[in-house]
C-alpha positions in Angstrom: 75.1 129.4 49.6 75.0 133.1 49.2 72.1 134.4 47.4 72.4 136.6 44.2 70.3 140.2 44.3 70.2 141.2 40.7 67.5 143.0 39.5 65.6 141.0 36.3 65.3 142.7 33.5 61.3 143.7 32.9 61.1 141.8 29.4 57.4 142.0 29.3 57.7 138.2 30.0 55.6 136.8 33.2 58.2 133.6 35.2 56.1 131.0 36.6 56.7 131.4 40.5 58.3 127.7 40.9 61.3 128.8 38.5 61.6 132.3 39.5 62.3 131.1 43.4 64.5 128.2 41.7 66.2 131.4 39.9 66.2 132.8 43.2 68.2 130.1 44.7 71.3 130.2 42.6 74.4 131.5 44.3 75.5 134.8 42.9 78.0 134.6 39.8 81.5 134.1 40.6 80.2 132.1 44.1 81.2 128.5 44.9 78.8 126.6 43.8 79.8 122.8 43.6 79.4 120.5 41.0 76.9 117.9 42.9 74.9 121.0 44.0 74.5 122.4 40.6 73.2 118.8 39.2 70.4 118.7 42.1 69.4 122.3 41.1 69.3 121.3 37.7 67.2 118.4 38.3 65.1 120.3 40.4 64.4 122.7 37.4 64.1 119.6 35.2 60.5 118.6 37.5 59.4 122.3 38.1 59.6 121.6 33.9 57.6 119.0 33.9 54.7 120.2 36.7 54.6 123.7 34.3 54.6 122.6 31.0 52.8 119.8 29.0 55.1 117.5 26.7 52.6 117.6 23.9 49.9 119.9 22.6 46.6 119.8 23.5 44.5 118.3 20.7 41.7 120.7 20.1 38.5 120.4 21.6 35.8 119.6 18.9 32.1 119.5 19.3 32.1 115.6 17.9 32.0 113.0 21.0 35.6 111.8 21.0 37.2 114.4 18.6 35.8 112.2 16.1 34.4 113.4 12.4 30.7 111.9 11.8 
């Protein structure tokens, strides 16, 4: 799978190193790039997802024991 050299864009916005090598990965546009190869790197972003980002806030931390009110 040939490799695509583009230069990003500098957006000001910082890629977590586990999707900007997945990012690298990706064939260069126009490339073959089969259909059972694309699911696998799409499920591969799908757990870099998952290790990066939490599914729901973080409650905030209170002094109370427990987050509890007295």
């Amino acid at each position: 799978m040939a490799k695509a050299k583009i230069e990003p864009e500098d957006n000001g916005m910082a890629l977590d190193p586990l999707i900007d090598a997945l990012l690298e990965h990706l064939p260069a546009p126009g490339d073959y790039f089969p259909k059972e190869d694309r699911k696998r790197w799409l499920q591969i972003l799908e757990m870099a997802l998952d290790l990066i980002y939490e599914d729901e806030p973080r409650p905030e931390a209170t002094d109370e024991p427990h987050g509890g009110t007295a």
